[in-house]
C-alpha positions, 0 to 999 in steps of 0.5 A: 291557456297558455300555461298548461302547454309549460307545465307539461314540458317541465313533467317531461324527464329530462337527461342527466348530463354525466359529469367527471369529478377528480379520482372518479373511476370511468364507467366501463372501465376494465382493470388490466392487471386483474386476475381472470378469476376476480373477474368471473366473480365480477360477471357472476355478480352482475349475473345475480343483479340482473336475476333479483327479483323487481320487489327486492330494493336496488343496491344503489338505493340502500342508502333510502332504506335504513332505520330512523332514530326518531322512530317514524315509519320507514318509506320506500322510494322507487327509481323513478322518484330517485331519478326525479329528486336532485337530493337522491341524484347527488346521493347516488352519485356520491354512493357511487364514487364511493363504491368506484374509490372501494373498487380502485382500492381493491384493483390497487390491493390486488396489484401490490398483492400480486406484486409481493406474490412475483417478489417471493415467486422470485425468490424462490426461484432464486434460492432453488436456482442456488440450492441446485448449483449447491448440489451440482458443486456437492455432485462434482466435487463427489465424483472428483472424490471418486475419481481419486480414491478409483485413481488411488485403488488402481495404483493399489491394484498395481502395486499389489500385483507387482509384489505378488509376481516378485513373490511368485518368482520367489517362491519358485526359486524356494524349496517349501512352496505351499508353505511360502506361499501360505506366508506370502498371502499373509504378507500380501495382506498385511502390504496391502494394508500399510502400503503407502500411495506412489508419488511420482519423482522426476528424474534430475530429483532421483538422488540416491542415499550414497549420493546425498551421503556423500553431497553432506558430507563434501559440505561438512568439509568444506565448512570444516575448512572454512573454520579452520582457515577462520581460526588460523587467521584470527591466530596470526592477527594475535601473534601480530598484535602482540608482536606490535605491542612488544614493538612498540614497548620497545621503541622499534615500531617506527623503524618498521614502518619507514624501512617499508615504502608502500609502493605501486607493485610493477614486478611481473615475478613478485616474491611471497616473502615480501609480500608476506612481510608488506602485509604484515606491515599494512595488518599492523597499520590497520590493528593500529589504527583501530585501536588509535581510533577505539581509544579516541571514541572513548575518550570523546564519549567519557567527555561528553559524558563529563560535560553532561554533568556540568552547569550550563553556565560552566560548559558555556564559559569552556566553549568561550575559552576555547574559542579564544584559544582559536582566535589567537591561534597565528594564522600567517601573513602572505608575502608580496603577490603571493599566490592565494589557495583556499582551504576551504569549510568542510572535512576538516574534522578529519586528522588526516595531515593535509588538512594540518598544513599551511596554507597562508605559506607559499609553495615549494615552486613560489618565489619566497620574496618577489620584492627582490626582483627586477621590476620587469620579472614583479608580474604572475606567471613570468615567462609563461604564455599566460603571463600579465603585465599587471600586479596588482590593484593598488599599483595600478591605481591612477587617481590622486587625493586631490582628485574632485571626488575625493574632497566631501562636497561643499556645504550649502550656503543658501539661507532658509526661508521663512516659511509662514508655516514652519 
């Protein structure tokens, strides 16, 4: 008796609890993106479903439909056994997301379909946004070409009637008019046809021929005479030259130079004669040390020359014998408190004659030899304002040989120990 009331509970349907599984498509669920036209086929379709008659299978269960290999007869089961058998539940379900995953896959398609389709929409935009400035550049550029060859056919224009009214005036003045002018329309065409375009010419540019004639031939005079004044001067240095070679041959260049002191020119009336002579004389000074200066570059270069061609060791034993030369040279010897001057190490390649002096001798205002002074007067600067009373170090100097510090110090006496470790 009790167990009928339990067996009639579990005949009782009970409801399917809806569950969510990863990448299952919600029900009810609308695609934003769709086209409204995917979407009347969608409704069209759900139209028909709703319409199919009661005997034709549910779409959700043709799974439950297909033929079986084994060869048995194929039985048809109805929703309500599908919605009492877990197996079919699971099944449908699984049916279901498949059918959701293929709709997820079209919407996703239809997205990147569309997507490509903007792309291209784009870029057709784009190549006709182009081609239009393309054919507005072509139009402006067109009209620009116009606006010249109408610029230019105006100036044509003008010219054209500035001849033809010269040519009237001219025909007027004539005797035979119809025939001139007959001639003149000849010419009219032929002007037209070989008349160059005006250019406009400012009017500091308006230079007549005479005028640049004139200009051209002012700077070929002055070039003229620029050679000229160039071949005279190179003339008058030959004639110095050999003047100065005949002179010399002679034996009278020196005379020349000394009878010619180079003084500070202070004369407020100065005679051309002898400043004619005293260039000649610096001329012959500058031609002479030119050539003085040419040969001793030559001669330098030939024995750099010859000691390339030398062996090492024979240009190393040269080198040793001039600088022994040079060591043995008399360099001086410097009187009592004679002043020092130092020469100094560099320029001293130059040949100049200052550099030749010597400088370990005294000087013209210096006392030749102080030892033979007075005591008193054997100080630098006697009788000058910046004068000292002392000489020099070695006269001044106060210590004695028998001082402590000059003995060596004292040998130390204490003996050794022995040391166990020694």
């Amino acid at each position: 008796m009790a167990s009928r009331p339990t067996a009639r509970r579990e005949n009782i349907p009970k409801a399917q609890a809806k569950r969510y599984r990863a990448g299952q498509v919600p029900e009810n669920y609308v695609d934003d993106l769709s086209d409204s036209s995917e979407e009347e086929e969608e409704e069209e379709q759900q139209q028909l479903q709703q319409h199919r008659p009661s005997h034709e299978p549910s779409r959700s269960l043709q799974f439950a439909q297909k033929e079986v290999v084994t060869g048995l007869k194929q039985v048809e089961i109805s929703e309500k056994e599908a919605a009492s058998d877990r197996r079919l539940r699971r099944l449908r379900q699984a049916q279901q997301q498949q059918q959701d995953s293929v709709e997820t896959d079209d919407a996703g398609r239809r997205r990147r379909r569309r997507q490509v389709e903007e792309e291209q929409d784009e870029e057709e935009n784009a190549n006709e946004e182009e081609k239009a400035r393309e054919r507005l550049r072509m139009k402006q550029k067109a009209l620009q070409q116009q606006r010249e060859q109408e610029e230019e056919m105006r100036l044509r224009q003008a010219a054209m009637r500035i001849q033809t009214q010269d040519e009237e005036d001219e025909d007027e003045e004539g005797e035979s008019s119809s025939e001139y002018e007959t001639d003149s329309d000849d010419s009219e065409e032929d002007a037209l046809q070989s008349m160059p375009k005006p250019v406009f010419i400012p009017k500091a540019h308006r230079d007549t021929v005479i005028k640049q004639e004139e200009l051209q031939r002012q700077e070929e005079e002055r070039e003229r005479k620029l050679q000229e004044e160039l071949e005279a001067r190179k003339q008058q240095s030959h004639a110095l030259l050999a003047e100065e070679l005949r002179k010399e041959r002679e034996g009278e260049t020196d005379k020349d130079l000394s009878a010619h002191v180079m003084d500070v020119d202070d004369t407020d009336n100065p005679d051309d004669v002898e400043e004619f002579e005293a260039w000649k004389v610096r001329e012959l000074k500058r031609i002479k040390r030119d050539r003085e200066e040419r040969i001793a570059r030559e001669r330098e270069e030939e024995e750099i020359e010859r000691r390339r061609q030398l062996p090492e060791d024979v240009r190393l034993q040269l080198d040793m014998e001039e600088a022994e030369k040079t060591r043995q040279k008399d360099k001086g010897q410097q009187t009592f408190m004679q002043k020092y001057y130092h020469k100094g190490a560099f320029y001293q390649d130059s040949g100049d004659e200052v550099f030749q002096r010597d400088y370990s001798a005294p000087t013209v205002d210096e006392v030749r030899n102080k030892e033979l002074l007075p005591k008193v007067m054997q100080v630098k600067n006697f009788g000058l304002a910046g004068r000292t009373k002392w000489t020099h170090l070695v006269n001044e100097d106060t210590s004695t040989k028998d001082d402590p510090w000059n003995n060596p110090l004292a040998p130390n006496k204490r003996r050794k120990r022995n040391d166990k470790y020694d």
